[in-house]
C-alpha positions as CSV (number, residue, x, y, z in Angstrom):
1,X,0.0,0.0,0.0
2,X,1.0,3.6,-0.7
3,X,2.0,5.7,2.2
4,X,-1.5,7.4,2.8
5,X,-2.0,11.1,2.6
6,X,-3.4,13.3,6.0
7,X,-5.4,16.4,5.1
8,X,-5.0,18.9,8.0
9,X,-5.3,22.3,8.6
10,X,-4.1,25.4,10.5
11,X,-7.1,25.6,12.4
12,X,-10.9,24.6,11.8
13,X,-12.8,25.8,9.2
14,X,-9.9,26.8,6.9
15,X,-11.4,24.1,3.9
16,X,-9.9,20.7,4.6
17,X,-13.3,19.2,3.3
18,X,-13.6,21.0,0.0
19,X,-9.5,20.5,-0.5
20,X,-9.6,17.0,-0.1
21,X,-12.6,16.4,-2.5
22,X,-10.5,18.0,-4.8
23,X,-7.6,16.0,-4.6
24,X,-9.9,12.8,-4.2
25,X,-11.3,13.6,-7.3
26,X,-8.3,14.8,-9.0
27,X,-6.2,11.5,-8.0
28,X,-9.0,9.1,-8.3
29,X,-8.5,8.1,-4.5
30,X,-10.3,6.7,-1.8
31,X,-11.1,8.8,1.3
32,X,-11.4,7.8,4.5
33,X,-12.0,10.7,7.9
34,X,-11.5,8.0,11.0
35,X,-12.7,10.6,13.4
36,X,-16.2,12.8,12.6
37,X,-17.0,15.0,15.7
38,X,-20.4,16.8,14.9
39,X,-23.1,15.3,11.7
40,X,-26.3,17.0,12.3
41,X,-25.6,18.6,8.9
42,X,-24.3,15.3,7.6
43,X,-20.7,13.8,7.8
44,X,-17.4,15.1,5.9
45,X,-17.5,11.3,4.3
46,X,-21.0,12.0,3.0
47,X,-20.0,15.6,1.5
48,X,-16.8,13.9,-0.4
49,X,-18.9,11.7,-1.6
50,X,-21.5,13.6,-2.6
51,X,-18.9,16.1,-4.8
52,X,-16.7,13.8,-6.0
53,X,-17.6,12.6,-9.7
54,X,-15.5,9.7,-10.5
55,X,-16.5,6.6,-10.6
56,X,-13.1,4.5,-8.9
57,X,-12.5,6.6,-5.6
58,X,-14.2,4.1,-2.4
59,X,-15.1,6.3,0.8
60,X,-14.5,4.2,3.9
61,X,-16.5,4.8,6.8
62,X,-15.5,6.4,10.3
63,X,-13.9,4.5,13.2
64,X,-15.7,6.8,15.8
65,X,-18.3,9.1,14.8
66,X,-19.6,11.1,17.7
67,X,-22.6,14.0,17.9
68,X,-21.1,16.9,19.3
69,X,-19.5,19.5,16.9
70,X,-16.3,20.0,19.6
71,X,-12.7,19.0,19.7
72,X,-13.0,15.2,19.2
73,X,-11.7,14.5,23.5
74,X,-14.8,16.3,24.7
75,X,-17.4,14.9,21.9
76,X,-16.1,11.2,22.7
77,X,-16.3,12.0,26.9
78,X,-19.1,13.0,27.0
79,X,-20.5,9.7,24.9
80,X,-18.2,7.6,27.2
81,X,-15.9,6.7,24.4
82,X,-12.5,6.4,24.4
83,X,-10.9,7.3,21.7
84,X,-7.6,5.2,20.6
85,X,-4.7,5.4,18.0
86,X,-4.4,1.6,18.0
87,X,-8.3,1.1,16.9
88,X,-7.3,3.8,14.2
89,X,-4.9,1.6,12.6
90,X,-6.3,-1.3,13.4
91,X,-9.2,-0.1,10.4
92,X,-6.6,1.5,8.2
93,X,-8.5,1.0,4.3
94,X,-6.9,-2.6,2.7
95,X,-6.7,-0.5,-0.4
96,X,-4.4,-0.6,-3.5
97,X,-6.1,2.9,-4.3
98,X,-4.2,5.7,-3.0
99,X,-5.8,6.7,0.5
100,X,-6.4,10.5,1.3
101,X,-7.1,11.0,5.3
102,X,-9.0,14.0,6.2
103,X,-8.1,15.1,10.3
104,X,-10.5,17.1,12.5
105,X,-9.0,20.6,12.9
106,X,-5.5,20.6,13.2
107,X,-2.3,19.5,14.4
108,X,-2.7,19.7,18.1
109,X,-6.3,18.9,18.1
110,X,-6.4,16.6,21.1
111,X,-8.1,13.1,20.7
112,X,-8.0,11.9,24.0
113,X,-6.2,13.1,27.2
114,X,-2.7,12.6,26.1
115,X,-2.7,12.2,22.4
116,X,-3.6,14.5,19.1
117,X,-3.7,14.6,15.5
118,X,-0.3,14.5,14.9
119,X,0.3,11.3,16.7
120,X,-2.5,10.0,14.3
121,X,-0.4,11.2,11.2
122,X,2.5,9.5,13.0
123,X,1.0,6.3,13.9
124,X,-0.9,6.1,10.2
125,X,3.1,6.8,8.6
126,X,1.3,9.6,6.6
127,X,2.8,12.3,4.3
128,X,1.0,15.5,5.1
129,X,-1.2,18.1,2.7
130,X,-1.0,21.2,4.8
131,X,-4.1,23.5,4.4
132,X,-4.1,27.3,5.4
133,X,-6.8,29.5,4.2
134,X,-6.5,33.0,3.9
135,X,-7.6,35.1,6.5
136,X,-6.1,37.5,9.1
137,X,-4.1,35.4,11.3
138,X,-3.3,32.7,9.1
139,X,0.3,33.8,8.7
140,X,0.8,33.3,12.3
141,X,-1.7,30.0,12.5
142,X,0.5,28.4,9.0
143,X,3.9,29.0,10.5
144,X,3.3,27.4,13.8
145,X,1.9,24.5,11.9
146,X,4.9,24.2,10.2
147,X,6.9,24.6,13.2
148,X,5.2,21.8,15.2
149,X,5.8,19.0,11.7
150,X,9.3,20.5,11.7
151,X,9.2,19.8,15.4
152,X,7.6,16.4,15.3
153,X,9.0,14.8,11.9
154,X,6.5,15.2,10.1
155,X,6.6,14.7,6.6
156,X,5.3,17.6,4.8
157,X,4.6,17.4,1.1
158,X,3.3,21.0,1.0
159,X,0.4,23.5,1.3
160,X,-2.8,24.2,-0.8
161,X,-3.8,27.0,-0.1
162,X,-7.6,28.1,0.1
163,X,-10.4,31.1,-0.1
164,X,-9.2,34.8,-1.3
165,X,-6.1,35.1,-3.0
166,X,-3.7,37.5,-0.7
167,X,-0.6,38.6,-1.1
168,X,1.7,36.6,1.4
169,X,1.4,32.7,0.3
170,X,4.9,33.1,-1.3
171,X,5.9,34.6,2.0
172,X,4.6,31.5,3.9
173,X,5.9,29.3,1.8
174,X,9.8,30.9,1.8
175,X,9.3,31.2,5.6
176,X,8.1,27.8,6.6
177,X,10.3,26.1,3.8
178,X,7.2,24.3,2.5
179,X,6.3,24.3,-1.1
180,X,3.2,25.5,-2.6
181,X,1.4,22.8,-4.5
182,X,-1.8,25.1,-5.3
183,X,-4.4,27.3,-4.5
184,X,-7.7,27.3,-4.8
185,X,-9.6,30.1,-5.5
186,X,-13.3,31.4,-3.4
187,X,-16.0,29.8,-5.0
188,X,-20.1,30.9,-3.5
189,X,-20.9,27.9,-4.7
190,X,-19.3,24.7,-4.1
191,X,-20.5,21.5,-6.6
192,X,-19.1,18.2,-8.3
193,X,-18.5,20.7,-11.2
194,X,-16.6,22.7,-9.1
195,X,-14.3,20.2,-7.9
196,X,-14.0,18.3,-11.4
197,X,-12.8,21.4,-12.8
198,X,-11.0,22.3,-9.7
199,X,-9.2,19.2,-10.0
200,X,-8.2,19.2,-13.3
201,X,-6.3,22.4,-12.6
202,X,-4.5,21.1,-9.2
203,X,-3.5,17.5,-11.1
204,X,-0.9,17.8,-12.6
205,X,0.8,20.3,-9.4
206,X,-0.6,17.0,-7.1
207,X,1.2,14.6,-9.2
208,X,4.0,16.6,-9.0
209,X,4.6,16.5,-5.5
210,X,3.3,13.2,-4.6
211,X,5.2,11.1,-7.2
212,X,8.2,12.8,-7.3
């Protein structure tokens, strides 16, 4: 199996969803979120599905899915779950597709009361798609992601960016010492024409990266 590929952000919110529906679509691979914290509007696996077009990618269900929309600790203790790294891996997709991962929030999102996302990416043996959107902060909120994978070994293949185009992704990217692979533009609309076309755009850039 291909070493799989973690979607995570610099915070929640930033477009880790749409992101990876692109890349899922633009790589024809599976998807798979182990841990959904909050579905009253329906689950990230649902929305993937529901945008991506092609007919090989195979979206694996979650290994906990819990009701609250909070950090994933609180959601699973307060419906008496306890969330572990080992059950994670333990239903790791048997796939010969490549696997695209989506996190909940980011890095240092904890999962339980000693362990976070990043020991997921770790324990998973993941290469990393970091996503930062732009907004005022996100200098500050990319860098110290990028700090923390430097930190932890992480291995970074690069950012997509997402939402307005600013002027400081090139600054992010020479100051973190990550590449850009993309960015996607804001979109008010969000559809599986969308992403196709989205994808066709990023594919190439993707490959790139990931293959090289």
């Amino acid at each position: 199996m291909q070493a799989p590929i973690f979607i995570t952000g610099i915070g929640t919110d930033v477009g880790k969803t749409i992101v990876a529906a692109t890349i899922v679509q633009a790589l024809e691979a599976d998807y798979w979120k182990p841990i959904q914290a909050g579905f009253s509007g329906g689950t990230d696996e649902t929305t993937v599905k529901n945008l991506v077009s092609n007919s090989k990618s195979v979206f694996h269900k979650e290994v906990y899915k819990l009701s609250l929309p909070v950090s994933p600790h609180i959601a699973a203790r307060e419906e008496a779950v306890d969330i572990s790294i080992n059950q994670i891996v333990r239903h790791l997709p048997n796939t010969n597709n490549r696997l695209i991962i989506e996190g909940a929030g980011g890095l240092l999102v904890p999962i339980n009361n000693n362990q976070f996302v990043l020991d997921i990416i770790k324990a998973l043996k993941a290469k990393v798609i970091l996503i930062s959107r732009n907004y005022l902060g996100s200098i500050n909120h990319s860098l110290l992601t990028a700090a923390v994978c430097k930190q932890q070994n992480i291995d970074v293949l690069g950012w997509i960016f997402n939402d307005q185009y600013l002027n400081y992704e090139q600054e992010i990217v020479d100051w973190s010492g990550y590449p850009k692979i993309a960015s996607i533009p804001f979109i008010n609309t969000i559809n599986q024409q969308h992403i196709a076309t989205t994808a066709i755009n990023i594919k190439a850039a993707l490959q790139q990266y990931i293959y090289e």
